[in-house]
Structure formats: structure tokens, C-alpha cells
N, C-alpha and C positions, 0 to 999 in steps of 0.2 A: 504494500500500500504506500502509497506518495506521504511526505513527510506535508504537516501544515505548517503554512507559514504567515506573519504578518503581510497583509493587512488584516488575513482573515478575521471573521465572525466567530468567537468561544461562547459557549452557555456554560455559566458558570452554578452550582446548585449550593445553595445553603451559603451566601455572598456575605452573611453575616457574621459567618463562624471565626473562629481564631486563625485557622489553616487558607479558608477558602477567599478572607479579606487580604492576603500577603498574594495567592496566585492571582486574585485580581490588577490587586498593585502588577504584579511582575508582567503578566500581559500586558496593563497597558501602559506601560515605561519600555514593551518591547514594540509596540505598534500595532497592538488588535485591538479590533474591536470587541467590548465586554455585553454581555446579557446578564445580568446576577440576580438568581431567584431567592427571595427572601417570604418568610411565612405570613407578613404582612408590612403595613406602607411604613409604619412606625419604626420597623427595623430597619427599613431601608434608606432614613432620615440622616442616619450617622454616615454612611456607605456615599450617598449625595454628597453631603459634606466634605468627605473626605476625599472621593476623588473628581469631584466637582470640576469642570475644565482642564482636567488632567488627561483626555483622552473621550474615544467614544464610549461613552458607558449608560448603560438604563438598564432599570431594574422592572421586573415582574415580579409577578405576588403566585404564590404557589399555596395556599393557606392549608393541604396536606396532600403532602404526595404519597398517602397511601393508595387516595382514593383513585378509581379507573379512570384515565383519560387527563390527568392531574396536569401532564407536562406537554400534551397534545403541541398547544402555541406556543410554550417556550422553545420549542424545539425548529420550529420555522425558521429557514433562515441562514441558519448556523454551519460553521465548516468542525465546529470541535464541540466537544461535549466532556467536560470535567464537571463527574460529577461526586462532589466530598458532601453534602448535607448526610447527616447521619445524628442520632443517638449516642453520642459519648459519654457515659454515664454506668454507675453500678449499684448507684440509690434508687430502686429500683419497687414499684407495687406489687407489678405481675412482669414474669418475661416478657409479654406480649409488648413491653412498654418498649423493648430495644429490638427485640426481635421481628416486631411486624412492621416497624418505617425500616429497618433494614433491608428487610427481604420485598416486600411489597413495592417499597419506595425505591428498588433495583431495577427490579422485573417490569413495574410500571414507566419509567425513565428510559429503558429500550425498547419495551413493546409502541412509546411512542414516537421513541427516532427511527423503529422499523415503517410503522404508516405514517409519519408526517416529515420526519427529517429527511429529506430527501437530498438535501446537499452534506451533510452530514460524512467525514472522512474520518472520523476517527472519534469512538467512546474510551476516555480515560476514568476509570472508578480507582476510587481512593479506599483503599483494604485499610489491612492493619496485620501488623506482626501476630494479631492474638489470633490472627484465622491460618497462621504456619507452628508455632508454638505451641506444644504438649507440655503441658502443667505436669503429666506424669514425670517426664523425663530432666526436669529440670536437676542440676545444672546441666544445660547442654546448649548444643550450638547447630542453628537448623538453617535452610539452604529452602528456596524457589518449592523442590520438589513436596516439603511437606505438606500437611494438610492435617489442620487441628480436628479429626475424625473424634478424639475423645471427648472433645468439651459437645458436640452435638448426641455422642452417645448420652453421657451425664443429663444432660438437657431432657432427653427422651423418657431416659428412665425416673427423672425425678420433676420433672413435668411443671406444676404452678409450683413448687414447692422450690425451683431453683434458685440459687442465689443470682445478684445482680454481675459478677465477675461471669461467672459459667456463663447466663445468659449473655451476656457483651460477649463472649468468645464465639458462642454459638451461634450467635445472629450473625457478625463479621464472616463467617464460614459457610454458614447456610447462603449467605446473597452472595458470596462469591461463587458457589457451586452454582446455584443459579442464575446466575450472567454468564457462566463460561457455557450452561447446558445452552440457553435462549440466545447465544451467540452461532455456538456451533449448529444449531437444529436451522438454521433461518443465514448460515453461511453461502451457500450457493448460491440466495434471491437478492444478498446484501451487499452496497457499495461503500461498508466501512468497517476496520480495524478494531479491536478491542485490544487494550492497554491495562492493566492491573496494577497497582502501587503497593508497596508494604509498607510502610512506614514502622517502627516503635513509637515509642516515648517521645513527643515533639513537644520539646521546649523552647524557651525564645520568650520578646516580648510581642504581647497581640497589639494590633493597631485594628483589631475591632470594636467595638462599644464595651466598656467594663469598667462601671460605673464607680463600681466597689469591690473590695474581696468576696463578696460571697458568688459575686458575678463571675468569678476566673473559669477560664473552662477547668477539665477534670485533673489534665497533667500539668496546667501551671498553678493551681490549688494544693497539687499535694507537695510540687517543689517549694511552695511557698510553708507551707505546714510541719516540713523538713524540717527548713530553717530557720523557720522562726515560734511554731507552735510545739514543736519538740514530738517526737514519736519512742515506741520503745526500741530495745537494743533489737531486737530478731527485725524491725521494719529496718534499722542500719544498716545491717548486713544482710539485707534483701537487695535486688534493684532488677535493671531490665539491660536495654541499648536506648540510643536515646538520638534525636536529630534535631539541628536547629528549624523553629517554622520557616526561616528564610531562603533555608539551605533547602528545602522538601518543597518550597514554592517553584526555586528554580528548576527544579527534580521534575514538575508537576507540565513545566513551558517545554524541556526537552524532552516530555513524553510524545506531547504533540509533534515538537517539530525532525524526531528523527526516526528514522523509517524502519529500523531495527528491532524499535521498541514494539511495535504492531504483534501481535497474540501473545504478548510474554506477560510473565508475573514475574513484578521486579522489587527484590528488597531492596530499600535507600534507609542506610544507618552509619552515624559517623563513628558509631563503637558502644562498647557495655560499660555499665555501670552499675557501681555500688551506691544508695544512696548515704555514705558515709564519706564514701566519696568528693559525693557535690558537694557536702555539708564541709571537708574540708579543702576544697576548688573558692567553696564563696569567701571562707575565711583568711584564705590566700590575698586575695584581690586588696591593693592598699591606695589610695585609701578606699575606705569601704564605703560603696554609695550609699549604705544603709546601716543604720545602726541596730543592736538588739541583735544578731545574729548568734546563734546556737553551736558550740563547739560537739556536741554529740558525742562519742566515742572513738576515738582516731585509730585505741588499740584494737578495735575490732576485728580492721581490716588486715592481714598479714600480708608477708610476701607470697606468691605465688595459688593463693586462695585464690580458686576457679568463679569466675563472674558468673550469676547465676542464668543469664539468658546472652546469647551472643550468635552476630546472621551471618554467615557466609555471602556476602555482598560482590563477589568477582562478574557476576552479569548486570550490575548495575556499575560498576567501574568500566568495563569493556561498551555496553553501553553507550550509558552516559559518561565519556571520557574526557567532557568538559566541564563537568559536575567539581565545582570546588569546595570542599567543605571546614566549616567554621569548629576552632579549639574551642574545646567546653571552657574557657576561662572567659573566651567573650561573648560565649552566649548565658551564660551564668552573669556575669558583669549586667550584661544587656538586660536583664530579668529583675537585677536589682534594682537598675534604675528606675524599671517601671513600678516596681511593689513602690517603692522609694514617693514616687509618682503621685502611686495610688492614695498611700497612707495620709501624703500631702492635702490629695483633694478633700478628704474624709473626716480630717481635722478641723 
């Protein structure tokens, strides 16, 4: 499939989110033109504002894409389709709460770039490392070919009763299996590509609306509660891989524009992490953008202690082999400034 390129038309889904207001930004600082779907007008008040005469940008209102037919006319138009709106979350009522805009809001999303997008060259979906990653097998280090089969067993077998983590694994897994089935069944009638992302732990500062701390999305919440609300010693010596938002927007532009990328599942991770680690990454930084900062445990960590989650990332280097990615010292730095920000405005 032909690689897109500026000037082209992107629909971007969920223009609001922490992830999906950086790939706008990066689009249109590269010269496309943006569509960004947000759940209503209100959210897309900040999104105006901000990138306001910075490019061609207009939003549409999607108010839920569960429902059939949801994204019909977002999709008119368009040469790319990046779609990150999702459920990031593990506070959780019933699964159904992450599991059905997951899957639903997938399935509905290509069922209407098959009858309506008809310029349409490429669907890039934004995964997540939790739908390659087996909780059994932790510590360990997993590669493109996984497939989180355990957290949808778990799910199956323990049904309303599951936690909010299993179900976020399970729903990320489940809408990935089907976008790959509803790709491939509807592959001979169709004139566009399917692109896959993994991302981890995406850290960095948002330049989406977050009015307050309680507003953070879920992974800049818990960095924050790291280090500055304190956690016990086993959450220390826990951790994940981790990617700057800026670094995974640029990730998000050279999915679309390089021709390689077209039917792969691609992890993008700059490396593992202990969260004892960050806690002594931010304490490093001098001077400190912020004050009140938490020392944690430092003995925790020894030499040679196996990182508990870590991606074999060689087809996202090979890839994307102009992909540069940012030292966790500045994207830690970069995170304080905005808590720093935050706590300001709050005052």
C-alpha cells in the first residue's frame, strides 16, 4: 500500500485524549489536514483553542461510538484514519464499561470506513502493550508475535465479576483480534492498509484539557502518585516499559507515512522500568521543578534485578528508523513541570 502523505486529510478519534491531542499537534506542524472526533462540543472548546490557526483542523462530535453507524460522516473524506479514542481506565463498575467502547467502538470505526471511506488508504488503531503481555509470565520480555490469550480466558471465566486491570487487558485484545478478523475477511473488496501500535506506559506532559489532578489521564496519575502520594514497597519494585506521549505521536505520523508499516503490529517502547526507578530519575533532576518529591526506596532496586515487563522493539526500529527517542530524564523533567503547573493553577 502507498505510504500517506501531507497535504493529506487524517480523522483523528478521541482528539481530546492525552495521546490523541500530541498526534494532532504532530500532523498539523507536518502539513495535514486534521478531523478530530471528540464526545461532545465542550471538549472540543480546549482542542479550538489550542490549535486555533495553526493548520486545517475541525472537529466533529461522535457522542458514542458504540452505537451502529456512529462514525458513518467522520469518515468522509479522509486519506488516514488514526484511531486512539479508547477506555483507559481500571476503576471500573462492570467490564462492559472498557470492554464494549473497545470492541464495539473498533468494529464500528471500520465497518464505516468499509461503506463510507472510500478515499480512505490506511487505518492506524492505537493497541496497547496489555493486549501482547501475559501477566502469567511476568518477568519476561515479549515480541509483535504475542497475544494476551490469558487475560480474555480470565475474563471468560470470571465474567461480571472481573477486575478492572483483566478487563482493560481483555478489551485491548479482544478489539485487536477483531480489527485484524474484519480487516482480513473484507481484504480483497478493500483499498486500505491496516497499521497496529503497541505502545506501554506513555508518559510525558498532556497539552490536553487537565484542569486538575484528578483530571490526569491513568498513566500520568499514577507517575504522579509515585512521587509524590507515596505507594508501598512491592508497587516500587513493580513497573512496566514506558514511552514519551511525544515520542509515540511521532510513532503515530510514521505509521501513516511509511509503506512498511501497512499489516504489521508494531511495538514502540523506549525501555523498562522500575517505578523506583522514576522515583529516583525525578530526584536526580536539579534543580527540581517541583518540590515535595518522595525518595521511596532506592535499596530496593539491585544490580542486575530482571525488569518486570520489557518489548523486543527490532521491527519498530527497522521500521521506523527515523523514530528518535527521548531519555526518561526529560520526559520525567517535562512531567514535572506540568504537575508543577498544575498544583500552581489549583492554588
Amino acid at each position: 500500500m502507498p505510504a500517506v502523505s501531507a497535504p493529506a486529510k487524517v480523522l483523528v478519534t478521541g482528539a481530546s485524549g492525552f495521546l490523541a491531542a500530541w498526534v494532532v499537534k504532530a500532523l498539523l506542524e507536518a502539513g495535514y489536514a486534521v478531523r478530530g472526533t471528540v464526545r461532545s462540543a465542550s471538549k472540543g472548546e480546549h482542542l479550538k483553542a489550542l490549535f486555533g490557526g495553526k493548520g486545517d483542523f475541525e472537529i466533529v462530535i461522535v457522542e458514542d461510538m458504540t452505537k451502529d453507524g456512529s462514525f458513518d460522516e467522520a469518515v468522509k473524506g479522509v486519506d488516514l484514519v488514526q484511531h486512539i479514542a479508547a477506555a483507559v481506565t481500571f476503576d471500573i463498575n462492570h467490564p462492559d464499561d472498557v470492554i464494549l467502547p473497545a470492541v464495539r467502538g473498533t468494529l464500528g470505526l471500520l465497518e464505516s470506513v468499509i461503506k463510507f471511506g472510500s478515499s480512505v488508504k490506511r487505518v492506524i488503531i492505537t493497541a496497547s502493550g496489555a493486549s501482547i503481555i501475559k501477566r502469567q509470565e511476568i518477568p519476561g520480555k515479549w515480541d509483535e508475535t504475542s497475544w494476551n490469550e490469558p487475560a480474555i480466558a480470565e475474563y471468560k471465566a470470571r465474567g461480571d465479576k472481573t477486575d478492572g486491570a483483566t478487563a482493560y487487558r481483555a478489551a485491548k485484545t479482544l478489539a485487536e483480534k477483531a480489527a485484524w478478523e474484519l480487516y482480513e475477511k473484507n481484504k480483497p473488496s478493500i483499498a486500505w492498509d491496516l497499521v497496529v501500535l503497541h505502545p506501554p506506559y506513555i508518559l510525558g506532559p498532556p497539552i490536553n484539557d487537565v484542569p486538575s489532578l484528578s483530571a490526569l489521564n491513568t498513566s500520568t496519575k499514577h507517575l504522579y502518585d509515585v512521587l509524590f502520594a507515596g505507594v508501598d514497597d512491592t508497587r516500587l519494585t513493580e513497573g512496566s516499559s514506558w514511552i514519551d506521549v511525544r515520542d509515540l505521536a511521532r510513532a503515530h505520523l510514521l505509521a501513516g507515512e511509511t509503506a512498511a508499516a501497512g499489516g504489521e503490529r508494531i511495538l514502540v517502547s523506549a525501555g523498562p522500568f522500575f517505578w523506583q526507578t522514576l522515583v529516583n530519575v525525578a530526584n536526580s533532576i536539579t534543580p527540581s521543578p517541583m518540590p515535595g518529591l518522595l525518595k521511596g526506596k532506592p535499596e530496593l532496586i539491585t544490580p542486575g534485578m530482571p525488569f518486570p515487563i520489557g518489548f523486543d522493539t527490532t521491527k519498530a526500529q527497522r521500521i521506523f528508523s527515523g523514530l528518535e527517542l527521548r531519555p526518561l530524564e526529560e520526559t520525567i523533567r517535562d512531567s514535572l513541570i506540568f504537575y508543577a503547573s498544575l498544583v500552581e493553577r489549583e492554588a
